[in-house]
N, C-alpha and C positions, 0 to 999 in steps of 0.2 A: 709706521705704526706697527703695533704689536697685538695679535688676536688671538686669544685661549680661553679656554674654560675653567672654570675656579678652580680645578685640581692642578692648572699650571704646565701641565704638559703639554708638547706639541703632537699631534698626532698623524697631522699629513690629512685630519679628515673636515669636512667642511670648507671652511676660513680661515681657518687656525694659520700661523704663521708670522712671520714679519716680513712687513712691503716696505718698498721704498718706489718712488715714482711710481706706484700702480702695478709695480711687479713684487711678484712673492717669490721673497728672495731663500727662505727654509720654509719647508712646510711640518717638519718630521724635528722634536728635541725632544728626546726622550729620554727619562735620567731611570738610572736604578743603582739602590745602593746594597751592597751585599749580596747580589743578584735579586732586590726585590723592588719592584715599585712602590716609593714612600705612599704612604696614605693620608691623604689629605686631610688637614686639620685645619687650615685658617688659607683665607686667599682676602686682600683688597687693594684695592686702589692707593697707590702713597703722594700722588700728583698725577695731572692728566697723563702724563707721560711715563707713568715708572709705576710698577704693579709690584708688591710681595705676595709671594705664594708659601707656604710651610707644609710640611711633611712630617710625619715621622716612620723610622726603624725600627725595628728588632736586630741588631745585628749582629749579637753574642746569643750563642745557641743556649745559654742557661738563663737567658735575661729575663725569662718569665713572661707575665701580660704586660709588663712597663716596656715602653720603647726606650731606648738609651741613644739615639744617634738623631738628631734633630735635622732635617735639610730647609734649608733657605735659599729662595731664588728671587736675588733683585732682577726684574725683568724690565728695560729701557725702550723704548721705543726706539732710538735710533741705531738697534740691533745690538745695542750688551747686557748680556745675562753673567750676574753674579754667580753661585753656587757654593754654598759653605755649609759643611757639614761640621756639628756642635757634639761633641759627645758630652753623657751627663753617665757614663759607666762609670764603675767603681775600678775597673783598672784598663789598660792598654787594649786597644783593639786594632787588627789588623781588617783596614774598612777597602774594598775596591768599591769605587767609582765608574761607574756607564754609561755613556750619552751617546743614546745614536741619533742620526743627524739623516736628513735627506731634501730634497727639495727637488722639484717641477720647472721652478723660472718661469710659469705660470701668470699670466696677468689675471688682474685684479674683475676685470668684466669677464673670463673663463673660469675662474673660479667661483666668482658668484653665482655665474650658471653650469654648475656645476660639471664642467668638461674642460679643467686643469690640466689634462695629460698625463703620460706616466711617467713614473720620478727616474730624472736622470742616473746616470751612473756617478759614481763619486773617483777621485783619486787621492791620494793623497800628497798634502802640500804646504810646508813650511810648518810641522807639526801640526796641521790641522787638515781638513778638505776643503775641497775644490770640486766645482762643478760649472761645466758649461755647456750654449745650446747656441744656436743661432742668434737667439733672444738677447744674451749676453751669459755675465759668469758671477760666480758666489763664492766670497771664501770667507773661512771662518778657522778664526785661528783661538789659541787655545794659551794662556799662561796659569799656571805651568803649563809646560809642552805634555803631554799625554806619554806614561810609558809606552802605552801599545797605541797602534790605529790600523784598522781593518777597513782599505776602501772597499770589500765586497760588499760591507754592511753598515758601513758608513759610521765604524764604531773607533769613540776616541775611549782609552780604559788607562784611568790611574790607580794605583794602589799606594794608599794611604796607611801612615803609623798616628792612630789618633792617643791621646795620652787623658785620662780623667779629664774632664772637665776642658779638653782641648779643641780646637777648630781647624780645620784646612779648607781650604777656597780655592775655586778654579772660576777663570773669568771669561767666557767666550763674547766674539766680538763677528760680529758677522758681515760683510760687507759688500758692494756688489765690486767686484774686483774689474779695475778701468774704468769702472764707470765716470760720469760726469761729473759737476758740482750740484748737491741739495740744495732745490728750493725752497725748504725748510729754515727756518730762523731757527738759531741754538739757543739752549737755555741763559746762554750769556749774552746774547745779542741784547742791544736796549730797547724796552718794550716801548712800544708808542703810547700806550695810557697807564694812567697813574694805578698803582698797586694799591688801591684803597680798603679800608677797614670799617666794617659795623658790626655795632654792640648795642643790645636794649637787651629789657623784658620778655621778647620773647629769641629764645635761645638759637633758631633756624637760621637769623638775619645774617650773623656771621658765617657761618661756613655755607652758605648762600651765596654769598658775594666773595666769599675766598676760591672756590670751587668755579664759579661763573669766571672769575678773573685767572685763574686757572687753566682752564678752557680754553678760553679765547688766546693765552698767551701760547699753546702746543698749536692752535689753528693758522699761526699767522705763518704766510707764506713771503716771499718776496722775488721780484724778475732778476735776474742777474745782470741784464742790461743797464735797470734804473737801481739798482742797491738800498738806495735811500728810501726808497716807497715799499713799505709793506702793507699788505690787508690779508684780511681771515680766507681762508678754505671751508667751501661752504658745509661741511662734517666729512666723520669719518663714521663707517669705512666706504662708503657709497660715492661720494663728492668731492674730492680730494684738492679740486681744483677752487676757483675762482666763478661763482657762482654770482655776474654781475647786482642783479636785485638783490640776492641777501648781503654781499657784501656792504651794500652800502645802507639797507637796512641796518646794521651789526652796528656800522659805524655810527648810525643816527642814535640807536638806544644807549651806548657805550659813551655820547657828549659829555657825560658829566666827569668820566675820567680823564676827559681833556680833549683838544683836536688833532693831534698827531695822524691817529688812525684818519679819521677823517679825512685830512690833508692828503693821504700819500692816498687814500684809495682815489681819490677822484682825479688825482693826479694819473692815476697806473689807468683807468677808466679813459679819462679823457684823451688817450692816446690812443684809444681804441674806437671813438666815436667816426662816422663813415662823413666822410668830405666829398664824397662823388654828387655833382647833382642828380639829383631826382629825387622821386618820394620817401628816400629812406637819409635823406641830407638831417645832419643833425643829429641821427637815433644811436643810440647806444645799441648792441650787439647783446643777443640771448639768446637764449633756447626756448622752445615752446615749453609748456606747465600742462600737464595733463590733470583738467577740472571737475571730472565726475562723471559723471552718463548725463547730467541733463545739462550740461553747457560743453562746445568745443574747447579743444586746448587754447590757451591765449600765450599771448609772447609776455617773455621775461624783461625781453629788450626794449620792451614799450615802458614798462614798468620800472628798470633802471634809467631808460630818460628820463618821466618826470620826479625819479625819487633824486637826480642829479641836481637841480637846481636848490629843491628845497635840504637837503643837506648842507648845499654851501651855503645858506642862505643863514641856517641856525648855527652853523659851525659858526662863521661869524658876529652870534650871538652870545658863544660858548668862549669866544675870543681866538677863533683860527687869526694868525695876522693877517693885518691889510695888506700887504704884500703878496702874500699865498692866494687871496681873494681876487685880488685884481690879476693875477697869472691865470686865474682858473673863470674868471666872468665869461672870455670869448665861449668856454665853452657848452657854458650854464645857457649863455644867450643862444647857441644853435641849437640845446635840448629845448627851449621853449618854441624858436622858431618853426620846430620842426612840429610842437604842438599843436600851431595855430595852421598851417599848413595840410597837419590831416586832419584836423576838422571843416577846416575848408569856410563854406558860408552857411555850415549847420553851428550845431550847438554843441553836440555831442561826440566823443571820439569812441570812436569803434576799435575791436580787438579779436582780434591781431590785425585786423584791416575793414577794406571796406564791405559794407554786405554781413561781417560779421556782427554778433550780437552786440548791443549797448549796457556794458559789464558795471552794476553798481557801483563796487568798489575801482572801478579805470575811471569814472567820473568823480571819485572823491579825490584820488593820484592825480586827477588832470586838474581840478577845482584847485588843490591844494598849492600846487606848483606855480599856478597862474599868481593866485594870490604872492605867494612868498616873490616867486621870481618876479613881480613888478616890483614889491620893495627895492630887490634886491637890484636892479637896471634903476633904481632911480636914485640909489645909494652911489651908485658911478657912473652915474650921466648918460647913461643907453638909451636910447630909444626905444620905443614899445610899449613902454608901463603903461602907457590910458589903454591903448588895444588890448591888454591880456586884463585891465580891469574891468572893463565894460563887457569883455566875453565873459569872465566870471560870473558879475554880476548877471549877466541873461541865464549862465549856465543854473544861478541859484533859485532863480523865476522857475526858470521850466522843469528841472529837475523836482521841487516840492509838487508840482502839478502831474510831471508825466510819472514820477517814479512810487506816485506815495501811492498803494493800492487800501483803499477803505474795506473797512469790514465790521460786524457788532461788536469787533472785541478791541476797536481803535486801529486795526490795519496796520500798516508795516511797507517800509520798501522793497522794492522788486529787486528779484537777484538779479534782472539784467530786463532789456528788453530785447526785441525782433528788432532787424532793419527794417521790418513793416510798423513796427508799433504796439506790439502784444505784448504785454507783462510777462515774462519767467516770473510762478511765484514760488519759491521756497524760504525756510526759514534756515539761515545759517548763520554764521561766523562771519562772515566778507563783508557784511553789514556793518560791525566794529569799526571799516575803516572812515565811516561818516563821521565816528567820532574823533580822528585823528584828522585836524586842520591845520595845526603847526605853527609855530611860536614866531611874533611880531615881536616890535620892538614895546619897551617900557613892560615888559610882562604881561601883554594882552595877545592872549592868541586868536589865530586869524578867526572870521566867519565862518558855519561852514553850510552845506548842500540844507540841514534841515533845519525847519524851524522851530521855535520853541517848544512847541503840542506834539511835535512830530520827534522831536529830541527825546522827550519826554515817554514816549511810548517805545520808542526805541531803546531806552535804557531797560523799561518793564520785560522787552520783549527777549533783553537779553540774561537778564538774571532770572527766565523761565525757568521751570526743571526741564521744560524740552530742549533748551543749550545749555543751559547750567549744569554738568551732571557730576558737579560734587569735588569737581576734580579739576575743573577749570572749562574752556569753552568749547561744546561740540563746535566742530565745523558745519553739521545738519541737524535740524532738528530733531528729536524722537517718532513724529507723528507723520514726517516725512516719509512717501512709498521707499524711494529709495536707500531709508536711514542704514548705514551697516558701520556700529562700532570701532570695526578697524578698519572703515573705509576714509582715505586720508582726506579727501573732499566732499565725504557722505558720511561722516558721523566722529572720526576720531575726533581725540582733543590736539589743537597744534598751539604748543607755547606761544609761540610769538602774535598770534592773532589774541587768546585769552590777553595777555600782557597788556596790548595794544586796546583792546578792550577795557581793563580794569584804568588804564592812564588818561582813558578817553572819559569814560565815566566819572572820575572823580574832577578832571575839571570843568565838565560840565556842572558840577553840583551833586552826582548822583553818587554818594558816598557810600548807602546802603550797599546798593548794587554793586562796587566796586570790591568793597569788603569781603562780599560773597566767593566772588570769584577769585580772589586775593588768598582769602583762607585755603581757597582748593587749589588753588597753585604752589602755596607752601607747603599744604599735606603731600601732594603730589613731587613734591621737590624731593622731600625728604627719605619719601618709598626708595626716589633710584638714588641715593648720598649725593644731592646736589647735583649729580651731574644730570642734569637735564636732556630727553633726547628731542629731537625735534617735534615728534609726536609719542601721543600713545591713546588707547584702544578706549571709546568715548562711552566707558561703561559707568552707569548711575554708581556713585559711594554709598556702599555701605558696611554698617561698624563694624572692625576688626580687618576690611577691605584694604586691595591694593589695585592703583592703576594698572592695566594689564600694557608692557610692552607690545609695541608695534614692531614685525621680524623687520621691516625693512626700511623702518628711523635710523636716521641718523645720532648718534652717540657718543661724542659728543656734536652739536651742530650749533652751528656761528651763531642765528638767530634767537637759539633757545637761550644760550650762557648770554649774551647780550642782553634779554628780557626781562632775567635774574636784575642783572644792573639794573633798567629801564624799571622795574619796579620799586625795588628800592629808592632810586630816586624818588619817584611820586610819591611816595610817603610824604617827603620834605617837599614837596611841589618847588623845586629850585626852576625860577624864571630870570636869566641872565637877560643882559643885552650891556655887551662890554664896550662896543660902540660907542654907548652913550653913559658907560662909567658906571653901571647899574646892575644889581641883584635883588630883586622882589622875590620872596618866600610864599606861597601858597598851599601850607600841609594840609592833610589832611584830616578836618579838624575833627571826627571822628578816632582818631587816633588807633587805630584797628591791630596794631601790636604793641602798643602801649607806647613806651618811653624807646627812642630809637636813637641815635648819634651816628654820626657819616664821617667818617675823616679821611682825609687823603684826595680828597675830588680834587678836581682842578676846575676854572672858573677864571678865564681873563688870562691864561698863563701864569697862574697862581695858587696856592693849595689854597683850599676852603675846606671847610668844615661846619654842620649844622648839626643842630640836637632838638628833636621832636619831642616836648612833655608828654604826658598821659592825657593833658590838657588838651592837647592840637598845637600848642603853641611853638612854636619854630624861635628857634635862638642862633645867629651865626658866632660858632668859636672861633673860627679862623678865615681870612679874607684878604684879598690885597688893599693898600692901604688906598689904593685910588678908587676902590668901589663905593657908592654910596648902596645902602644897605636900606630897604624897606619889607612890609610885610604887612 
């Protein structure tokens, strides 16, 4: 990855630089043209991975106020910077060229906390510099070769004959010299989901889903071991790696693009799940999540087991093949086993273990898994399905009883309880995940913890102004002691929960509410150009307002470009189940951005395509010809 500030320059200070594996491999690219630093005029984004920056010169002593020499920097993530100087003079200029270069070799967690080191020495090497450390080495070569290079100062200098209206370009390439092979997928490797397209009414849907799809294709990593399985990196610059629960979140809201993704994360996952006996047999592998001041941190890895079954369980609704399925069931069947296990002969699964608190949203992930994975064990003849039914089923009883706390205003679920029995009450985001049950067969999604009255307030409680704030969904309330705007589990807004929120609501029926938070996800998309961070700072909207960046979201992040998709989709409420040769439509008859069209999805291992009126009404254009089609 590539990290500067809109003027484009590297400066050696902050983050700035380009990494590769977690090392920063230049910290210092500093260009001057005519001995002057350009001044910035335009800088954007051109794909997740490739930035334009613009300049301009003065570089003829009589040019007056007009700049006459233009600079242009294509800047790559995978460390090559263009550099093309434009003259627009009236006659010949003799332009020099200056980049000085330096770098640290610096890791990515010293830099962040700000104790990088100091910058190596440079030599010079194959027309360009060279530098190394214990750590490893950097080289950065140059075509054309540079007339001069000065390693005291790490400076490469061309002197250029620009003619009217002429150009010269210099391309550096930066590399870690010896280094390994990139875990990184190239721009030409073949993406695992379909590169889909949307067009309506309102103008954001498109480069919403271009941008999101985007994203996620610069995210995708893969093992060198297994080649064939790639999945997302959970963002940058913070995450770089393989971040099991969002992972396989990413691949759940991305279904409509197809199952590829799917496939290979659970695949690269399931080879990591722990076979030793004891109480961790079954579990997938995480890191703790640090959850606010009034709840401990809870594990990830509890949270990418149960998000494991129910991913295979819909991937095969989306049409992963039977064969991918039946490879991958042994290991869906020990994430459940290992379910039912630590629950033991209660009800409720605790988090990260035993004695810790009983987390609302670990009972909706435990509820929801139970469900799917019994489908899923009785779809190829496993054993267990009555046992994870009948524990569900008790989990639904007791849960509307122990969890629902009453009050004059209709009450609301607990964020969690004690190992003794006391209600945590706060009002947040985490709650949303009640309304994420997960998709059954024939188009009817599971049951889920609440019940109807209790649904139903739940919805009220979340298109409050005290979550709702305009922009999408706090994660705390407003009225909350602890509430703090840029706190990421005390008040900011986190895409994928709002998202997760708006998909839950509308198939519940609660269109109004969906809308709402729908609108503040769009406005809020738009502020940072689609590209979505993981979070940002959960300030009320107001007119002429912008979401405030959060300094330590992630930007791009797996979850957020995913949710993009993930909503999109729920416009057209696409209910698969290729199983049984079947697509049911359930838009949203409210029709909340008018007239919308989806083309490109996949569905069965097939393109599909649907078109939403201004009506609500859902039309399939394109389909495979063995699906029967309902709505």
């Amino acid at each position: 990855m590539a990290i500067s500030a809109e003027h484009g320059q590297l400066t050696g200070q902050g983050l700035e630089g380009f990494y590769r594996g977690g090392r920063r491999l230049l910290s210092r690219c500093r260009v001057q043209v005519a001995g002057r630093e350009p001044i910035a005029v335009g800088a954007r984004m051109v794909a997740a991975d490739r930035a334009r920056f613009v300049g301009a010169v003065r570089a003829a002593p009589d040019a007056g106020p007009d700049p006459d020499v233009l600079v242009e920097r294509i800047r790559h993530a995978d460390g090559t910077e263009r550099i093309a100087l434009h003259s627009s003079a009236s006659r010949p200029l003799r332009v020099p060229l200056e980049v000085a270069l330096g770098t640290d070799l610096a890791e990515l967690g010293a830099v962040a906390a700000g104790n990088p080191g100091r910058e190596l020495p440079a030599t010079v090497h194959d027309g360009g510099m060279r530098w190394s450390s214990s750590a490893g080495h950097t080289l950065v070569t140059a075509h054309p070769p540079p007339t001069d290079a000065l390693a005291s100062a790490g400076l490469l200098r061309w002197e250029f004959e620009l003619p009217p209206g002429g150009t010269r370009t210099v391309e550096l390439r930066v590399r870690a010299d010896g280094g390994g092979a990139s875990r990184t997928r190239g721009r030409n490797t073949v993406v695992p989901f379909a590169v889909a397209q949307a067009e309506g009414d309102d103008p954001r849907v498109g480069p919403l889903l271009r941008t999101c799809i985007d994203d996620l294709r610069a995210l995708l990593l893969w093992d060198p071991a297994h080649p064939s399985d790639v999945y997302v990196a959970a963002g940058a610059p913070w995450r770089c790696g393989m971040a099991p629960a969002e992972a396989l979140a990413a691949a759940r809201m991305v279904l409509p693009l197809g199952t590829r993704l799917a496939g290979s994360t659970l695949r690269a996952l399931a080879r990591t799940q722990r076979h030793a006996p004891g109480r961790d047999f079954g579990r997938l592998p995480g890191p703790m999540r640090h959850m606010g001041a009034r709840l401990p941190p809870s594990c990830t890895g509890i949270e990418a087991t149960l998000q494991f079954p129910v991913l295979l369980a819909e991937a095969r609704r989306w049409g992963l093949p039977e064969r991918e399925v039946a490879q991958l069931i042994p290991a869906a069947e020990r994430c459940l086993q290992w379910l039912r296990a630590a629950t033991g002969a209660g009800t409720y699964l605790s988090d990260p273990g035993p004695g810790a608190p009983l987390r609302c949203e670990t009972q909706a992930h435990a509820h929801r898994a139970a469900v799917l994975g019994a489908e899923l064990l009785d779809a190829y003849g496993r054993p267990g399905a009555v046992e994870l039914r009948q524990w569900s089923s008790e989990l639904r009883l007791r849960f509307r009883q122990d969890f629902w706390v009453d009050d004059r205003t209709g009450g609301g679920p607990a964020a969690a309880r004690t190992a003794d029995g006391r209600p945590i009450t706060h009002l947040g985001s985490g709650s949303a995940h009640l309304l994420d049950t997960g998709l059954l067969g024939a188009g009817a999604f599971a049951p889920g913890l609440l019940d109807k009255v209790q649904t139903e307030q739940l919805a009220r409680l979340l298109s409050s102004p005290d979550l709702d704030s305009g922009w999408g969904l706090r994660t705390l309330g407003t009225k909350e002691a602890s509430y703090n705007p840029f706190g990421h589990r005390a008040g900011a807004v986190r895409v994928q929960e709002t998202a997760i929120a708006v998909a839950g609501l509308a198939a519940a029926g609660y269109e109004k509410e969906a809308s709402s938070l729908l609108g503040g996800f769009l406005a809020a998309a738009e502020t940072f150009e689609y590209r979505l961070p993981e979070m940002y700072a959960g300030e009320q909207r107001v007119r002429g307002g912008a979401p405030l960046p959060h300094p330590a979201a992630c930007r791009p992040a797996a979850v957020a470009a995913a949710a993009g998709v993930h909503l999109l989709a729920t416009l057209a409420g696409i209910r698969p189940d290729a199983p049984a040769g079947a697509v049911t439509l359930a838009p949203m008859s409210s029709a909340p951005l008018g007239e919308i069209g989806l083309t490109g999805l996949r569905v069965a291992g097939h393109a599909f395509s649907v078109r939403v009126s201004r009506l609500g009404l859902a039309m399939v254009e394109e389909a495979a010809d063995v699906l029967q089609l309902g709505v």
